[in-house]
C-alpha positions as CSV (number, residue, x, y, z in Angstrom):
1,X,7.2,25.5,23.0
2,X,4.1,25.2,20.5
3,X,4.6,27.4,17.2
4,X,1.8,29.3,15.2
5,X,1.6,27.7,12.5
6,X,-1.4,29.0,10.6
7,X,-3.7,32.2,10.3
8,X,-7.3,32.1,9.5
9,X,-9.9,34.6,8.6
10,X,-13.5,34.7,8.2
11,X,-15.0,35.6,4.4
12,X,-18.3,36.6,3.2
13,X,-17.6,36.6,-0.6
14,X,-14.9,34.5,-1.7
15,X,-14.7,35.3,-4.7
16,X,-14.1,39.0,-3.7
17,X,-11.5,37.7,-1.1
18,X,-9.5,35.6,-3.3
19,X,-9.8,38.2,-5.8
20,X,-7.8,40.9,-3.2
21,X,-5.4,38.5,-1.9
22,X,-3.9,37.0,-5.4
23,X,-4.0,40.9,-6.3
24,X,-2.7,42.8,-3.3
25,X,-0.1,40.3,-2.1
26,X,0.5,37.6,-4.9
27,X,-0.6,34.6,-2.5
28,X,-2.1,31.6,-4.1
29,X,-5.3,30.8,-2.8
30,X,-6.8,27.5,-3.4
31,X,-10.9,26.9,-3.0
32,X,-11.7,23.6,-1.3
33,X,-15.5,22.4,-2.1
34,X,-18.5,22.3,0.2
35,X,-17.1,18.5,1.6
36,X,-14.7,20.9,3.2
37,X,-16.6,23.5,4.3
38,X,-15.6,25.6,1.2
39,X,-12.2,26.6,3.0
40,X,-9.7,29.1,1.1
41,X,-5.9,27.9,1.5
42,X,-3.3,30.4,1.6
43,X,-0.3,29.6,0.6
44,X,1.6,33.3,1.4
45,X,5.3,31.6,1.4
46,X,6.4,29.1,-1.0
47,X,7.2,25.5,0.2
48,X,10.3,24.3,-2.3
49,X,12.9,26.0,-0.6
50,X,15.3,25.1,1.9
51,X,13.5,25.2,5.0
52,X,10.1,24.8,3.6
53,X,9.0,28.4,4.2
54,X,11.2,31.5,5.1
55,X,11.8,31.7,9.0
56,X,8.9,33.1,11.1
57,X,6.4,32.6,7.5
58,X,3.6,31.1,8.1
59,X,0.4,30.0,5.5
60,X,-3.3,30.1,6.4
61,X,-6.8,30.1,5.2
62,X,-10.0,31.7,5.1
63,X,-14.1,30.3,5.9
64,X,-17.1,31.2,5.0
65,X,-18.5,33.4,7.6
66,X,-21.3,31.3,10.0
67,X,-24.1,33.6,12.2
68,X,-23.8,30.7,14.5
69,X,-20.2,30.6,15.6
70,X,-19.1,33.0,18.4
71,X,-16.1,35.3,17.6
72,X,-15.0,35.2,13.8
73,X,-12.4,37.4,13.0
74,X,-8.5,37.1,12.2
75,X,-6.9,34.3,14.4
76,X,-3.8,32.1,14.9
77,X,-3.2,28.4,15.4
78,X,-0.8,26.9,17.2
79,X,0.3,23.3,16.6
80,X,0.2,20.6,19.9
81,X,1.5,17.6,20.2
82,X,-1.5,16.3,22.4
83,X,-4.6,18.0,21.4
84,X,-6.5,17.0,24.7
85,X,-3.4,17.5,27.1
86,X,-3.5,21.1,25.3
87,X,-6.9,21.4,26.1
88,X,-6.8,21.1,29.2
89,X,-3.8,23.5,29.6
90,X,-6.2,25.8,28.2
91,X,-8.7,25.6,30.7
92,X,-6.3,25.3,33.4
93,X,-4.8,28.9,32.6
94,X,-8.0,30.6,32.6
95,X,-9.5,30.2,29.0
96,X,-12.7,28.6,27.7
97,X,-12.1,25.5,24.8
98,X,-14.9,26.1,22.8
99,X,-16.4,22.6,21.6
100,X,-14.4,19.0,21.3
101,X,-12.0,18.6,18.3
102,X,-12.8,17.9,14.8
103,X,-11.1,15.7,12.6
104,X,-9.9,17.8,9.6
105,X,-8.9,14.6,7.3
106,X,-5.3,14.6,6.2
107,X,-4.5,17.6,8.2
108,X,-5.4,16.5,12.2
109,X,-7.4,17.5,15.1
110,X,-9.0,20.8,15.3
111,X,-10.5,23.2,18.5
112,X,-10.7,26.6,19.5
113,X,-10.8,28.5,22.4
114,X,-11.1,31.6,23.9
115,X,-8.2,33.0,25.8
116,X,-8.3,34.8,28.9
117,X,-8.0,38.4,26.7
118,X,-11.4,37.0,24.7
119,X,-9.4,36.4,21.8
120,X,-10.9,33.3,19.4
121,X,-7.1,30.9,18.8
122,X,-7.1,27.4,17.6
123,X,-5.2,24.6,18.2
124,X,-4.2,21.9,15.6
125,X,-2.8,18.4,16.4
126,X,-1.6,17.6,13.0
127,X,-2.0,14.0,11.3
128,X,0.6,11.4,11.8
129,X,2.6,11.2,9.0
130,X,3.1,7.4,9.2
C-alpha cells in the first residue's frame, strides 16, 4: 500500500500565507528561494519524537500559484517505490499523468496526475538514502 505522505497548496501571497499558518495553527513554515521554486515547507507535526510524527500526521507545503498549470488547489502525495511503474498504474486505472517526473534534489522524483474523479494528486519517489 502507498501512504500520503505530504499535502500541498497553491499560494498567491506568501507572506500572507505564512503569516495565517504560523498564527492559526502554530506550524513552522520554512521559505525555500527562487532555485526552488520559492516552495513553503510545512512542518504541521514535529519530527523528534518517537515515531517521527504522530500516527496518521502528515507535513506539506505550499507554491506559488502558476496561470500555466492545470488544476492548482489543495492536494495529496503519495509516496511509490517505482515512480514509472506507478505511472503507469495510473494510466492503467483510468487517470491522466500529467507531464514526466522532476527531480526535486534531496527529496526524489516528482509527477502529477489527474485521477479518474479530476482531482490533481502527486506521486513522490523519494531519494535513496544511501
Amino acid at each position: 500500500m502507498d501512504p500520503v505522505v505530504h499535502f500541498e497548496m497553491p499560494y498567491d501571497d506568501r507572506e500572507r500565507m505564512v503569516a495565517f499558518y504560523k498564527t492559526a495553527f502554530g506550524w513552522q513554515l520554512e521559505k525555500l528561494g527562487p532555485e526552488m521554486g520559492s516552495y513553503v515547507l510545512a512542518t504541521t507535526a514535529v519530527a523528534d519524537a518517537k515515531p517521527a510524527t504522530p500516527a496518521g500526521a502528515i507535513n506539506g507545503g505550499f507554491y506559488p500559484r502558476n496561470p500555466e498549470w492545470p488544476a492548482q488547489h489543495p492536494s495529496i502525495v503519495i509516496a511509490v517505490a517505482d515512480i514509472k511503474a506507478s505511472m503507469q498504474k495510473v494510466a492503467g486505472a483510468g487517470g491522466q499523468v500529467l507531464g514526466e517526473p522532476m527531480a526535486i534534489p534531496g527529496v526524489g522524483d516528482y509527477v502529477s496526475f489527474f485521477d479518474t474523479e479530476g482531482n490533481r494528486v502527486s506521486l513522490l519517489q523519494p531519494a535513496s538514502k544511501a
